[in-house]
N, C-alpha and C positions, 0 to 999 in steps of 0.2 A: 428344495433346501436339503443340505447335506447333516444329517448328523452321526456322530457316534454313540450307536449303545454296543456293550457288551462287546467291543472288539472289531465290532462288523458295522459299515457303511450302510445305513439304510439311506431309504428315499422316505422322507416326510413331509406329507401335504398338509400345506396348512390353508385352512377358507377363512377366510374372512367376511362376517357377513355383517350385515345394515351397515351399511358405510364406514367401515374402519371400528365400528363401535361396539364394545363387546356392551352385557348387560346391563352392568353398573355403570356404566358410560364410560369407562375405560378406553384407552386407543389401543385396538386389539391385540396391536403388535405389543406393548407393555406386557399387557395381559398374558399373552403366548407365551414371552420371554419368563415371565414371573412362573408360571407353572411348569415350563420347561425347567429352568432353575432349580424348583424344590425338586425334582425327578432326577434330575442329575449331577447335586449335589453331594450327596454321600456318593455315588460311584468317584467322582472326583477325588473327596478327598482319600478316600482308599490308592486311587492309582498315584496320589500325590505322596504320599506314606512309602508304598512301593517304590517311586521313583528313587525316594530320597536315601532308602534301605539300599538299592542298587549301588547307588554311588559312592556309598561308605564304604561298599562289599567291594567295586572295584576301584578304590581309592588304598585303601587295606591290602588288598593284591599288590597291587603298582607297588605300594613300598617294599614288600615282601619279596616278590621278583626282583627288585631294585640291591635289596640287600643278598639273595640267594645266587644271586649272576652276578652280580656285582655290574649291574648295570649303568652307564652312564647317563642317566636323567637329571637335564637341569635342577638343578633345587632339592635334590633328592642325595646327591654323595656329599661325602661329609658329615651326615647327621648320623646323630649316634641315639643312640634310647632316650637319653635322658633329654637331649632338644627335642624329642617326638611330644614327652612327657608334658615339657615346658609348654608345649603348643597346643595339647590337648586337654592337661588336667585343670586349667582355669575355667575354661567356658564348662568341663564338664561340674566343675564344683559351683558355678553359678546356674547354670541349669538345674542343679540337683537343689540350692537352696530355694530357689524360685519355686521350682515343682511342692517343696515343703511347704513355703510362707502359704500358696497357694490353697492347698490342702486344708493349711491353719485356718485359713482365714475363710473358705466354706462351708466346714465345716462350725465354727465359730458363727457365721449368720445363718446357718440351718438350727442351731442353738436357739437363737435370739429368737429366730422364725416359731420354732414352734415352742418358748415360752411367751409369745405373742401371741399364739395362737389359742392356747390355757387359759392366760389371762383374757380374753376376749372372751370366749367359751364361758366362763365363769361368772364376768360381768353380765351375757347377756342371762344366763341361769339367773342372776340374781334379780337383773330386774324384770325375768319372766316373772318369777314367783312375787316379788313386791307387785305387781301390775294386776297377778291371779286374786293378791290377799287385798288390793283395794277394790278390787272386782267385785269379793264376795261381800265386806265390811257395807260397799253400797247396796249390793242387793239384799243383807240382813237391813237394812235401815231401811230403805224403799219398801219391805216387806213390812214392817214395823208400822210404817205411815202410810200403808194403801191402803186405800177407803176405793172400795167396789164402785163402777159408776152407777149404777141405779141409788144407790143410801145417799150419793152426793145429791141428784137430781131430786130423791125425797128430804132430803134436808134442804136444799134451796126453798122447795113449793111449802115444807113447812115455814120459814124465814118468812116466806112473801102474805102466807095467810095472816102470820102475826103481826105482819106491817101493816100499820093504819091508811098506807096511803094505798 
């Protein structure tokens, strides 16, 4: 099997063992795919990033040359600045609002998060300390009302000597 890292064509073996079945009982091939995936991943989307910077770069050119030669490309003569304008400053001002709302609203539940996170903190403080103070309240009362076992065992055999029966 053929993959790309880093530019360069390797050759990558893949074994598959106990019958198709990885550990967790997976089908090995999922399996492979799924750890392939996290691995190449971010290289993707970088080269996905790159591709798209290229095409603006020679998108950008093309009109440029278009307008500097006076080139004759369909769809290209006749336009003047301001239909450039027209065609590019809507999407670039809803991209630009979206990347804000975006922003708002992250940072807005990173807000919420960690006054959740206080409040939580707080409550359990509280009811560490209520849980320590009932802790103590029973072992002063329990200390209060213990009677050693042997003085029990002497108070019963005295009970029994005074009983008639």
């Amino acid at each position: 099997m053929y993959i790309l890292t880093s530019h360069i064509w390797t050759i990558h073996h893949v074994s598959l063992n106990h019958a198709y079945q990885s550990r967790d009982g997976e089908d090995a091939m999922v399996s492979w795919f799924r750890s392939f995936w996290q691995k190449v991943k971010k290289p993707l989307e970088v080269i996905a990033i790159i591709a798209v910077c290229l095409l603006v770069i020679a998108l950008l050119v093309l009109v440029l040359l278009t307008y500097i030669f006076h080139l004759n490309v369909s769809g290209l003569t006749g336009k003047n600045l301001w239909d450039w304008l027209q065609l590019l400053i809507i999407p670039l001002v809803l991209a630009v609002i979206a990347l804000l709302f975006n922003r708002a609203t992250t940072r807005t539940e990173q807000k919420i998060a960690a006054e959740r996170y206080e409040q939580d903190k707080q409550i359990a403080s509280r009811h560490y300390h209520q849980d320590q103070l009932i802790a103590k309240q029973r072992y002063e009362q329990d200390q209060k009302t213990y009677v050693p076992h042997h003085l029990k065992r002497y108070e019963t055999l005295r009970e029994c000597e005074r009983s008639p029966y």
